[in-house]
KEVEX-5338 format. One record per residue: residue number from 1; residue in one letter; x, y, z of N, C-alpha, C in turn. Coordinates in pm, 1 decimal, m for minus. Layout:
N
+-----+---+----------+----------+----------+----------+----------+----------+----------+----------+----------+
:   k : r :      n_u :      n_v :      n_w :     ca_u :     ca_v :     ca_w :      c_u :      c_v :      c_w :
+-----+---+----------+----------+----------+----------+----------+----------+----------+----------+----------+
: NUM : A :        X :        Y :        Z :        X :        Y :        Z :        X :        Y :        Z :
...
+-----+---+----------+----------+----------+----------+----------+----------+----------+----------+----------+
REM end
This chain:
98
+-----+---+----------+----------+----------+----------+----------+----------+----------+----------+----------+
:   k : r :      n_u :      n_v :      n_w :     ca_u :     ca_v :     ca_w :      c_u :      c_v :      c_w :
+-----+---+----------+----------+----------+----------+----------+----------+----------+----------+----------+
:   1 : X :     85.2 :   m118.3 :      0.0 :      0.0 :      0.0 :      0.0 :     88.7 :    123.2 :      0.0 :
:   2 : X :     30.8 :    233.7 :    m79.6 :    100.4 :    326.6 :   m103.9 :     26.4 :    483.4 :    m61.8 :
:   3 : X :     83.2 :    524.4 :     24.1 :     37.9 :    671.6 :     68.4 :     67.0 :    752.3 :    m17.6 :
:   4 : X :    130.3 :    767.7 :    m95.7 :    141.9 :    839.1 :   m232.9 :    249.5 :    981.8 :   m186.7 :
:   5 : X :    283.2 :   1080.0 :   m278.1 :    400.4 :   1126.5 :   m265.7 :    308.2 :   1246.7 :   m173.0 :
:   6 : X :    228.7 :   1303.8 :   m181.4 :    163.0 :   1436.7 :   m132.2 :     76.8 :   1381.0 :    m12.2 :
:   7 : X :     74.6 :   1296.2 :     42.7 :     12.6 :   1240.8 :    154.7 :    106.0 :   1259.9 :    293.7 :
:   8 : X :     23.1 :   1329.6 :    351.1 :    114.6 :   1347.5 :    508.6 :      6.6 :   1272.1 :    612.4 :
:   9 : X :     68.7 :   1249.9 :    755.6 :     50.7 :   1196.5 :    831.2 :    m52.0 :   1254.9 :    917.1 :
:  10 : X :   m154.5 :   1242.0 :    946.9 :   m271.0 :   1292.6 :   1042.9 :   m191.3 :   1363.6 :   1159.7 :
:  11 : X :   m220.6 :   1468.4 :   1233.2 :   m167.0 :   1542.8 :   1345.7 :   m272.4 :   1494.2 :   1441.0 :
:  12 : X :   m204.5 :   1425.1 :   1538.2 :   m213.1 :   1375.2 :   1681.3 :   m230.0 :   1481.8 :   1792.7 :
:  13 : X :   m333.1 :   1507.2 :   1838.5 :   m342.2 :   1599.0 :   1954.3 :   m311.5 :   1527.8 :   2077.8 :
:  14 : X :   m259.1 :   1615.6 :   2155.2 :   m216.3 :   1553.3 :   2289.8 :   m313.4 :   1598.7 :   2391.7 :
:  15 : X :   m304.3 :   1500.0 :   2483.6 :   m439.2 :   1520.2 :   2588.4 :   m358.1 :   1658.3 :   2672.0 :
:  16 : X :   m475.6 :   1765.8 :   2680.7 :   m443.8 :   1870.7 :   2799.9 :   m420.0 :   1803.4 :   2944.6 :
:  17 : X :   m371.3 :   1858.3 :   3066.7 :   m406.8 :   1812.3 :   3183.2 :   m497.5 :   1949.5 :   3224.7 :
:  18 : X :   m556.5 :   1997.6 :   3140.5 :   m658.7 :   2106.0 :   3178.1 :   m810.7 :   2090.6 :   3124.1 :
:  19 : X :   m870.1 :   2157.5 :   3160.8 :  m1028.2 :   2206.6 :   3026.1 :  m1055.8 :   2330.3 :   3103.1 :
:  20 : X :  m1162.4 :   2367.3 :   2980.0 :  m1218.1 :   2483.7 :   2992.8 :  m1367.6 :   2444.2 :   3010.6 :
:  21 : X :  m1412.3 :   2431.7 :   3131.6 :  m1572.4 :   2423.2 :   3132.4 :  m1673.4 :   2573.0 :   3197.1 :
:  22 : X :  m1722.0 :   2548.8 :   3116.4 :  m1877.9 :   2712.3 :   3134.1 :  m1732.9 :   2825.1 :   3099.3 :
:  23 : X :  m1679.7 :   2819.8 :   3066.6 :  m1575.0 :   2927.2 :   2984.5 :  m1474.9 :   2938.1 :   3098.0 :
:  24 : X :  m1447.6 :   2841.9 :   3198.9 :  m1344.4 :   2869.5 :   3311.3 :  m1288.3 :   2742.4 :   3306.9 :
:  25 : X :  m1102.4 :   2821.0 :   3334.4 :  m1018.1 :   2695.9 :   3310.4 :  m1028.7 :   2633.9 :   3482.9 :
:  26 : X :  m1001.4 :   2459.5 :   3423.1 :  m1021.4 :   2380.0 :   3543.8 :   m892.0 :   2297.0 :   3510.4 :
:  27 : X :   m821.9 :   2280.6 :   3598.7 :   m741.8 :   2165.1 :   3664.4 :   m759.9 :   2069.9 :   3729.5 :
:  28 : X :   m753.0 :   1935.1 :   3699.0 :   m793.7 :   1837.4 :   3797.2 :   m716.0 :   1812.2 :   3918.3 :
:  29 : X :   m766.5 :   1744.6 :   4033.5 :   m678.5 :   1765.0 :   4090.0 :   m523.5 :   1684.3 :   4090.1 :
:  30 : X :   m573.7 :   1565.4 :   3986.1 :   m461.5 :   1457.2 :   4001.8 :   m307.4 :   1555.6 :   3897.4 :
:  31 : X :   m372.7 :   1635.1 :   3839.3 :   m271.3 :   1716.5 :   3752.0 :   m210.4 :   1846.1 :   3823.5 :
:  32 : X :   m292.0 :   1923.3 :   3915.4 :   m176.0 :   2028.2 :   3956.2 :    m44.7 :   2028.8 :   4029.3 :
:  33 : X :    m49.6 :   1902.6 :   4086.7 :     85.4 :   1911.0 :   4104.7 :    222.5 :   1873.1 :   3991.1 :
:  34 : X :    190.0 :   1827.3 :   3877.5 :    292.0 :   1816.3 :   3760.4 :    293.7 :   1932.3 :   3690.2 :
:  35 : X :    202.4 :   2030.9 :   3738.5 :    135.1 :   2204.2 :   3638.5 :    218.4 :   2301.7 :   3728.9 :
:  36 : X :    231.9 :   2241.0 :   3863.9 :    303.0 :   2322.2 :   3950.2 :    450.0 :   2317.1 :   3915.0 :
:  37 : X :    519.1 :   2207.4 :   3912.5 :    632.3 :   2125.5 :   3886.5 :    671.8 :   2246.7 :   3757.6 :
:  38 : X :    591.0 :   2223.7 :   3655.0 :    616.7 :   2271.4 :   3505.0 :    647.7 :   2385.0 :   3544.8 :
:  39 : X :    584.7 :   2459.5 :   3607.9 :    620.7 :   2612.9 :   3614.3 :    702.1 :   2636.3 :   3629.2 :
:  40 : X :    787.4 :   2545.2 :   3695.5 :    910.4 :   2653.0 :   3791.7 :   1039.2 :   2635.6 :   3669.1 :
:  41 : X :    971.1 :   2556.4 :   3506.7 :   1079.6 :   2556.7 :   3439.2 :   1039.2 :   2668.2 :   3368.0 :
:  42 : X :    968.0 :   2770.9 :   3314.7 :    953.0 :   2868.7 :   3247.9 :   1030.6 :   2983.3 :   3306.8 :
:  43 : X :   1125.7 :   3009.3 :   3213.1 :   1221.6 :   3141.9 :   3233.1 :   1204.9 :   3266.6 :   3276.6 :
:  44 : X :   1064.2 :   3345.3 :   3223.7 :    996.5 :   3480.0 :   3222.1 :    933.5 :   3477.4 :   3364.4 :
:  45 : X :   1013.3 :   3506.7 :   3467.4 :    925.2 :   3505.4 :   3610.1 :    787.4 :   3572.6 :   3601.2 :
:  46 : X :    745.8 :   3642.4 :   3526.0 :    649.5 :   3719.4 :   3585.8 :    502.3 :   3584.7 :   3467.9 :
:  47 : X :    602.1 :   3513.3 :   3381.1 :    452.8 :   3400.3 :   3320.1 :    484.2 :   3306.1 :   3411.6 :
:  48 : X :    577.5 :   3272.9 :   3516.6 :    621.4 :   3156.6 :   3556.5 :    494.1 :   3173.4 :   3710.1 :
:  49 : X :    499.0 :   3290.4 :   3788.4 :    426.5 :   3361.0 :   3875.8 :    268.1 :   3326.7 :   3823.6 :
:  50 : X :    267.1 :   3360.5 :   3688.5 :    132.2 :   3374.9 :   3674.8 :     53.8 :   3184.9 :   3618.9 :
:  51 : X :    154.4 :   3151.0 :   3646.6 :    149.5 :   2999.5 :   3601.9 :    114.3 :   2958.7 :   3739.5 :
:  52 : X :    210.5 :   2942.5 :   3797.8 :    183.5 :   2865.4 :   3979.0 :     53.6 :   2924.9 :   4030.1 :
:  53 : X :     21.3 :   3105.4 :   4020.8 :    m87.8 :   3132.1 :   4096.1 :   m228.4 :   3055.6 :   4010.9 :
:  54 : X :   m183.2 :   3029.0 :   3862.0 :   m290.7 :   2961.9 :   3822.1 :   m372.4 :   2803.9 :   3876.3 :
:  55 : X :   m227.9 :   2765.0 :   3932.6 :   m251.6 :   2575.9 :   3955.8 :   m298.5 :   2625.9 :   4085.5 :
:  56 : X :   m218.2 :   2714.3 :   4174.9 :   m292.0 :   2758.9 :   4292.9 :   m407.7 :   2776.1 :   4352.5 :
:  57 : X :   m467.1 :   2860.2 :   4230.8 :   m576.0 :   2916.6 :   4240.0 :   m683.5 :   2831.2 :   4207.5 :
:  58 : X :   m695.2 :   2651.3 :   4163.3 :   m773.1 :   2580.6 :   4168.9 :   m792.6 :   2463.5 :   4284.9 :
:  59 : X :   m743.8 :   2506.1 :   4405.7 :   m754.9 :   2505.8 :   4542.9 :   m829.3 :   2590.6 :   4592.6 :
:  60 : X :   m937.8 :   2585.3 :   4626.6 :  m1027.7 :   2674.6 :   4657.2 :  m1002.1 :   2700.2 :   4866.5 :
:  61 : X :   m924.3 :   2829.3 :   4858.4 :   m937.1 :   2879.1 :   4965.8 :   m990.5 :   3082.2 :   4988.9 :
:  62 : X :  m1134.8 :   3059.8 :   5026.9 :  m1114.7 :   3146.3 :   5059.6 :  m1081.8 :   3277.4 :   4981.3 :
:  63 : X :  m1027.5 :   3334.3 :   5170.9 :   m952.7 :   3416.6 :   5138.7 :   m812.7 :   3435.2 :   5025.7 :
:  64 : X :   m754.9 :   3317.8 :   5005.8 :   m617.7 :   3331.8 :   4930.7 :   m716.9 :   3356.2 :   4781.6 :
:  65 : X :   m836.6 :   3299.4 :   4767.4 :   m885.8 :   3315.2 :   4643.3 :   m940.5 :   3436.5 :   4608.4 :
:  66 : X :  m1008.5 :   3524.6 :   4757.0 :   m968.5 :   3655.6 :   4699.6 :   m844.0 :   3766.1 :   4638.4 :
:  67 : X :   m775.4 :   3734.7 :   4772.2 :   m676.9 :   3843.4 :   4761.8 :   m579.8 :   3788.5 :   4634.8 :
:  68 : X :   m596.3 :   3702.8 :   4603.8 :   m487.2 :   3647.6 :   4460.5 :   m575.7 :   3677.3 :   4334.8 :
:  69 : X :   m678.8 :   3722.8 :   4335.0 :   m780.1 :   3768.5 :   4224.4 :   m775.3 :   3629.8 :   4135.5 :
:  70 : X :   m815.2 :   3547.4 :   4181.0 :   m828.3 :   3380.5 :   4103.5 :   m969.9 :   3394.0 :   4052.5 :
:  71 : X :  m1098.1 :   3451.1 :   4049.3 :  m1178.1 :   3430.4 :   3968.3 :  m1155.1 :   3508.5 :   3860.9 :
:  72 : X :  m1136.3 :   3666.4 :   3874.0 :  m1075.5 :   3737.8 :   3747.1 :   m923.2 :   3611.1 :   3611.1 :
:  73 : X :   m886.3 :   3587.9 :   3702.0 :   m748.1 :   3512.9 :   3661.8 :   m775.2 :   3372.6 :   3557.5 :
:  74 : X :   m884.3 :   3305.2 :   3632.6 :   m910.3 :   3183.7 :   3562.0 :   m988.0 :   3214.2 :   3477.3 :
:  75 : X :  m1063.2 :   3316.1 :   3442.6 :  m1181.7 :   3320.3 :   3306.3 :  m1061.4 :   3360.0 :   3211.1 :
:  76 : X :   m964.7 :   3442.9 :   3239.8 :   m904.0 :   3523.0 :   3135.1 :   m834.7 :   3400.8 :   2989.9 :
:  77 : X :   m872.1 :   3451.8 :   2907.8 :   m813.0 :   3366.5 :   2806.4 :   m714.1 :   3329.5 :   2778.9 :
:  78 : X :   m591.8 :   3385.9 :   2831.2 :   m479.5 :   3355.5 :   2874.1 :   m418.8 :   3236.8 :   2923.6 :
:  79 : X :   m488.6 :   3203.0 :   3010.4 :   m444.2 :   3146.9 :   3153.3 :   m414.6 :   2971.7 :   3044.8 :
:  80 : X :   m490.1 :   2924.3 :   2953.2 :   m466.0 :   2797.0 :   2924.3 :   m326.3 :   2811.7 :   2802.6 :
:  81 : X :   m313.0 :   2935.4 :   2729.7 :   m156.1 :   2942.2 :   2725.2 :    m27.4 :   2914.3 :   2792.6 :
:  82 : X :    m54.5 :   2987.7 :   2922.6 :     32.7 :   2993.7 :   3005.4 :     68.6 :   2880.1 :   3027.8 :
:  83 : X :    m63.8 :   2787.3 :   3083.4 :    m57.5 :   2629.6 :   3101.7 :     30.1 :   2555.5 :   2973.9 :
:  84 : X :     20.3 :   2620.0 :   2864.6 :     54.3 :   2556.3 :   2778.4 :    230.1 :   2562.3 :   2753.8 :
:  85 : X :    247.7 :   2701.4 :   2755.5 :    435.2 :   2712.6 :   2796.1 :    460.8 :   2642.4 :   2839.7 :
:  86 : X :    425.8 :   2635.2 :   3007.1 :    474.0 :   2580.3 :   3080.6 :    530.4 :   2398.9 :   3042.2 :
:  87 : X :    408.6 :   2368.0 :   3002.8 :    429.0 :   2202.1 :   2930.2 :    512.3 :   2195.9 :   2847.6 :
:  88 : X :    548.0 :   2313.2 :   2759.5 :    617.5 :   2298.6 :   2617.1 :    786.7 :   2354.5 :   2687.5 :
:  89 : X :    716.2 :   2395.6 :   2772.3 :    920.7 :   2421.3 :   2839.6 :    954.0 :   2328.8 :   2872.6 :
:  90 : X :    899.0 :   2214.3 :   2969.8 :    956.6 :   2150.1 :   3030.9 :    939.6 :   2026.1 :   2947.3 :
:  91 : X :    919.3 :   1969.9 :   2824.3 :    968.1 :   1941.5 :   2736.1 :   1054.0 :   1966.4 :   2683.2 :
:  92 : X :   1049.3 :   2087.7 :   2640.0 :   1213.9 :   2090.6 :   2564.5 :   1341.8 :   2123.4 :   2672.9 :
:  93 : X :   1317.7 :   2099.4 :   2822.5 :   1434.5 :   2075.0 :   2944.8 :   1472.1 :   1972.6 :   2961.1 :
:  94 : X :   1342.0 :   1860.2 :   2914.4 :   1361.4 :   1742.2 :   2915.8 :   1478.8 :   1661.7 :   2820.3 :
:  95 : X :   1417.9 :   1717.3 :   2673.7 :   1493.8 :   1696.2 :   2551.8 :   1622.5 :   1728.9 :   2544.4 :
:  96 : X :   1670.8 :   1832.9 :   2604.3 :   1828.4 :   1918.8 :   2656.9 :   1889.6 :   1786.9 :   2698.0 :
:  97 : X :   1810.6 :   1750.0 :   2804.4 :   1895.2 :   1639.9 :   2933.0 :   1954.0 :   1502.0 :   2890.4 :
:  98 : X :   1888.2 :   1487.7 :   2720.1 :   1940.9 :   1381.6 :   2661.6 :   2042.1 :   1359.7 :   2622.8 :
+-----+---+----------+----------+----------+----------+----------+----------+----------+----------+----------+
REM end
């Protein structure tokens, strides 16, 4: 069988350890601690900050959930980028180490 010369290979999506449900990002809980982990490999402290307060901020406390502005934080459209650096850094830290 022949895939022929102009035939490419289907693109494979990789499972998130996130979703977005009613338009707010959710973390499970079996995943924030590898989301936490990821962060601390992103270079740009101030996305690396806004990464951890994200995994943080799906611990529901309270007060820390006010004063850290975590409901503003998790609707923003952003926030599943950030998640997404973070994964794609510590992949390619991984790939380095080989």
């Amino acid at each position: 069988m022949s895939w022929g010369t102009y035939t490419h290979a289907p693109i494979f999506w990789e499972a998130k350890p996130y979703s977005i449900q009613d338009g707010k990002l959710f973390v499970p809980e079996e995943n924030r601690g590898e989301l936490m982990r990821d962060c601390g490999f992103i270079g740009h402290e101030g996305m690396k900050d806004s990464c951890q307060v994200i995994v943080y901020c799906q611990s529901y406390d309270a007060v820390a959930y006010e004063r850290m502005g975590c409901e503003e934080l998790l609707r923003k459209s952003t926030s599943p980028a950030l998640l997404d650096l973070a994964l794609q850094e510590r992949r390619d830290y991984e790939h380095s180490q080989r």
